[in-house]
ZAKEKOL-852568 format. One line per 2 residues: number of its first residue (from 1); for each residue z, x, y of N, C-alpha, C, CB. Coordinates in pm, whole numbers. Glycine has a CB too. Layout:
NUM) Z,X,Y,Z,X,Y,Z,X,Y,Z,X,Y  ... .
This chain:
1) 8924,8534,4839,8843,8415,4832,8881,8336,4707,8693,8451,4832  8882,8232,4709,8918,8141,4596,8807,8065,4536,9016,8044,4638 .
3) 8826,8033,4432,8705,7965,4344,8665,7866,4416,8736,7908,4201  8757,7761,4496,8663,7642,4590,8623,7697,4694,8734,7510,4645 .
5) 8621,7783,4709,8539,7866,4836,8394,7934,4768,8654,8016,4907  8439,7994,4662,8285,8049,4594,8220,7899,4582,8296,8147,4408 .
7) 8284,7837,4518,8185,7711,4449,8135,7599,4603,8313,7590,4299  8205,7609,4678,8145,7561,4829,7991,7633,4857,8266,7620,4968 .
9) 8038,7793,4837,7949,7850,4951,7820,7845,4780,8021,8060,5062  7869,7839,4697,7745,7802,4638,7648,7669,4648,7776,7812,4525 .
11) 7738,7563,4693,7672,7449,4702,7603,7434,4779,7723,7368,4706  7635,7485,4908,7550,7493,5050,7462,7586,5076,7624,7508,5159 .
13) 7421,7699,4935,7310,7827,4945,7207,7719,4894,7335,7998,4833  7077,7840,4901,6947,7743,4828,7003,7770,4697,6756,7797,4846 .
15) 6859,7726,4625,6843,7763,4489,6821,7837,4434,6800,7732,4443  6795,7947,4525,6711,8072,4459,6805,8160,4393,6625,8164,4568 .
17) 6780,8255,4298,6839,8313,4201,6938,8430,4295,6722,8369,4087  6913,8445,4427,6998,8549,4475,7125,8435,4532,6911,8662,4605 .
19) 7104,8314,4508,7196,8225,4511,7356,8236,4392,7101,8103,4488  7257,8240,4300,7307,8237,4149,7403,8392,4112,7147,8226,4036 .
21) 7303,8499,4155,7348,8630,4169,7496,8620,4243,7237,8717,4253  7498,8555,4382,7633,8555,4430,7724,8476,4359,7638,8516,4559 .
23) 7696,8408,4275,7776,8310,4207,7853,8424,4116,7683,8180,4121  7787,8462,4037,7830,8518,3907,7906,8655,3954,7695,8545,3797 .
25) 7823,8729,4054,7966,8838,4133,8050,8794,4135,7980,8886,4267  8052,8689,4248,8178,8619,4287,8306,8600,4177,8132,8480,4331 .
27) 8263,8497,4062,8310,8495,3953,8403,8587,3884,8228,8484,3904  8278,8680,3874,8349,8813,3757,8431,8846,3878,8228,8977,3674 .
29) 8420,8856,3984,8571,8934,4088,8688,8857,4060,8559,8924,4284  8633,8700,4076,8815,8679,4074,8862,8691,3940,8877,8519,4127 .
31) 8801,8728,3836,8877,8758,3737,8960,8862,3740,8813,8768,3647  8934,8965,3790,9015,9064,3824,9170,9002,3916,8911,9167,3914 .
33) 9138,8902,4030,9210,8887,4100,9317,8750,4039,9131,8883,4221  9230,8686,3942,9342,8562,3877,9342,8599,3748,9299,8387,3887 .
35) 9364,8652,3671,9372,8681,3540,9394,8608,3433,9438,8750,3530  9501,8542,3495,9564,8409,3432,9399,8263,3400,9717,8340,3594 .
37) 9316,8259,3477,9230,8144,3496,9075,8210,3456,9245,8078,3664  9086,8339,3354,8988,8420,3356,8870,8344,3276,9033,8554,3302 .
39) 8929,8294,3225,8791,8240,3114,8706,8095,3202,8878,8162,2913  8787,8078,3266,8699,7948,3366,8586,8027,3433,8806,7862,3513 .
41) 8636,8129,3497,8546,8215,3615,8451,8287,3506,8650,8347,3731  8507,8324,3415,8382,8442,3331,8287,8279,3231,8509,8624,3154 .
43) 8298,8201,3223,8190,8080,3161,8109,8071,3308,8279,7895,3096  8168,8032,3401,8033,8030,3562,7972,8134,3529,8088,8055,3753 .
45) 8039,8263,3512,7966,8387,3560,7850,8418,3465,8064,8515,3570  7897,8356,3370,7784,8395,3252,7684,8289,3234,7850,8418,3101 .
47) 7704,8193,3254,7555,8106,3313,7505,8112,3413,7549,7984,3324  7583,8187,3560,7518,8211,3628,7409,8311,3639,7579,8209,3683 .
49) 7495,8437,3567,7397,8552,3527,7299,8553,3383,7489,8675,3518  7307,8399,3310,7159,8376,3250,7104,8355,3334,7124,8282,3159 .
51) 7096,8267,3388,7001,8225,3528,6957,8324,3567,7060,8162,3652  7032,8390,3630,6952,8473,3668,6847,8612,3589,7031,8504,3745 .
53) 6904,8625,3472,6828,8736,3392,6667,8669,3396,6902,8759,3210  6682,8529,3329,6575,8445,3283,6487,8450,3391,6613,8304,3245 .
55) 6501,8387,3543,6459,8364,3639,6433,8449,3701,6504,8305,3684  6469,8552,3739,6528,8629,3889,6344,8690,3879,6718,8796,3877 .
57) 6278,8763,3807,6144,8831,3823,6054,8739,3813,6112,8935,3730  6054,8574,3857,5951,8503,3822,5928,8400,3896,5956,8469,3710 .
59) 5850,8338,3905,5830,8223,4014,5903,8087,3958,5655,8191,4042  5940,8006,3944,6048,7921,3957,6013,7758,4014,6145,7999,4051 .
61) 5997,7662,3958,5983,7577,4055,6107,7498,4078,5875,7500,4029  6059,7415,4209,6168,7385,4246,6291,7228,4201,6121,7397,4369 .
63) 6209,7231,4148,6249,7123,3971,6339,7158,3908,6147,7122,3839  6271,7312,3855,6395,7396,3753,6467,7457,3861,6339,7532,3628 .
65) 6491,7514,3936,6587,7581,4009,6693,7451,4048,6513,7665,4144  6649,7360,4126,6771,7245,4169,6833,7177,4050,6709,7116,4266 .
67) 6765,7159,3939,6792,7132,3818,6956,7212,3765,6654,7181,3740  6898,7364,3771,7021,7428,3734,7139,7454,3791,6999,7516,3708 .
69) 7117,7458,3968,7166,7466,4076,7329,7341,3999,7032,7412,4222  7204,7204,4004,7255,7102,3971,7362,7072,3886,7181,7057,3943 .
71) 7338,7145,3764,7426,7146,3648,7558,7261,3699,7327,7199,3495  7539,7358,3761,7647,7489,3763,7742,7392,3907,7547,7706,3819 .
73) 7640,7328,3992,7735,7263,4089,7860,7169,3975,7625,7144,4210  7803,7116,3887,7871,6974,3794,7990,7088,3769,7763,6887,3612 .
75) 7945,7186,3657,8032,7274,3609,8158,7387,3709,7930,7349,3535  8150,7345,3830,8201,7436,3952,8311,7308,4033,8037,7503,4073 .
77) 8248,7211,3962,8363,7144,4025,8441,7087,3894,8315,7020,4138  8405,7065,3778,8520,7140,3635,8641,7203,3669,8454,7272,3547 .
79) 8561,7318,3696,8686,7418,3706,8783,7421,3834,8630,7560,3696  8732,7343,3898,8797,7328,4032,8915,7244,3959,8699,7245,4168 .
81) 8832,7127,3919,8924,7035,3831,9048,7124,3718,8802,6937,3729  9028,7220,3697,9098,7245,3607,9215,7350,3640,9015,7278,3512 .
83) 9184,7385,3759,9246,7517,3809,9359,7414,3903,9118,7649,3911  9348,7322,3925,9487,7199,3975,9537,7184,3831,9431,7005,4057 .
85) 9483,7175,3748,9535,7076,3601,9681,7175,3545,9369,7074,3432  9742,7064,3431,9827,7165,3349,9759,7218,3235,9954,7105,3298 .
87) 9804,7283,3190,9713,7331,3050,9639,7348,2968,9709,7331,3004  9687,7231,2898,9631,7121,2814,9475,7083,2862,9733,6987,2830 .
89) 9503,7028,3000,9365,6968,3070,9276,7069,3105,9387,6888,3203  9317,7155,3182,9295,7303,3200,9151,7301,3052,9487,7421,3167 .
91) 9227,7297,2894,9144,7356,2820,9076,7269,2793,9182,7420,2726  9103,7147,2793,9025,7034,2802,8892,7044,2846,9082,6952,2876 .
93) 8919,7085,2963,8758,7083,3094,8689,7198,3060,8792,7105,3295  8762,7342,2986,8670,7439,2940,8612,7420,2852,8704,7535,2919 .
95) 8660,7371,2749,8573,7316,2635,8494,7203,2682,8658,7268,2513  8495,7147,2719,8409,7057,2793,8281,7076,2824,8453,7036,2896 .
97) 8274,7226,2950,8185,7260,2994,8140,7378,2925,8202,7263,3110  8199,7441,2835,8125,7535,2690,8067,7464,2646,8200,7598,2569 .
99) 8081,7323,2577,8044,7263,2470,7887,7184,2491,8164,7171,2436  7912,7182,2665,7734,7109,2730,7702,7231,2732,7698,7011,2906 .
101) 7740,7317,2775,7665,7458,2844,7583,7539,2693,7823,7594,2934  7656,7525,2608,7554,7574,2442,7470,7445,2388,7680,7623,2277 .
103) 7518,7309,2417,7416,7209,2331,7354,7113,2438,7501,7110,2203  7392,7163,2547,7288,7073,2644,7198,7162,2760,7388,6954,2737 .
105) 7231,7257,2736,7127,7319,2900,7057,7459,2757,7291,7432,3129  6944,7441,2771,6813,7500,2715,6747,7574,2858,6701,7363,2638 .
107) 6769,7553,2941,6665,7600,2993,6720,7759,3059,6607,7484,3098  6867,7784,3065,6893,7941,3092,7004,7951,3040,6898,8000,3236 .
C-alpha cells in the first residue's frame, strides 16, 4: 500500500479516533517498507497517535474531531507533495508541516 492510498482511505473514514489509529499503523508500516521517506510517514504517525492517546477514551465533539481530521488531511497531502518532490522540496514540506504541527495545533 502506498502513502496516497493510506492518506485516501483516511480521507474517506469518519473522524473517529479508530480512524486516526489506522492512520498512524499504516504510517509506522511503510516505514519499514520505504525507508528512504521515513521521517514523512513517522511525523503522520506521531500526530496521528497523539490524537489518538488524547482522544481515543473520551467523548469528542464533532468540531474537534473534523477539526483534526482536517489538519492531518492538509498534512497527508504534504507529504504526498513531497514524496513526488526532489530533495530539497522534499525537506522543505517536512519542515513545513513540523513547524505548524509544534506551533500551531494545541489541541493533540
Amino acid at each position: 500500500m502506498t502513502f496516497t492510498d493510506i492518506a485516501a482511505r483516511f480521507e474517506q473514514s469518519g473522524s473517529g479516533s479508530d480512524s486516526f489509529k489506522a492512520l498512524f499503523k499504516s504510517a509506522f508500516d511503510l516505514m519499514k517498507e520505504d525507508p528512504e521517506n521515513a521521517a514523512l510517514y513517522f511525523l503522520i504517525g506521531v500526530a496521528a497517535k497523539s490524537y489518538v492517546r488524547v482522544y481515543e477514551d473520551q467523548a469528542v465533539t464533532e468540531e474537534v474531531s473534523e477539526r483534526a481530521k482536517a489538519i492531518l488531511v492538509g498534512y497527508n497531502r504534504k507529504v504526498i507533495e513531497a514524496l513526488a518532490a526532489e530533495p530539497a522540496r522534499r525537506f522543505e514540506l517536512l519542515s513545513a508541516i513540523s513547524h505548524d504541527y509544534e506551533w500551531q495545533v494545541a489541541d493533540f
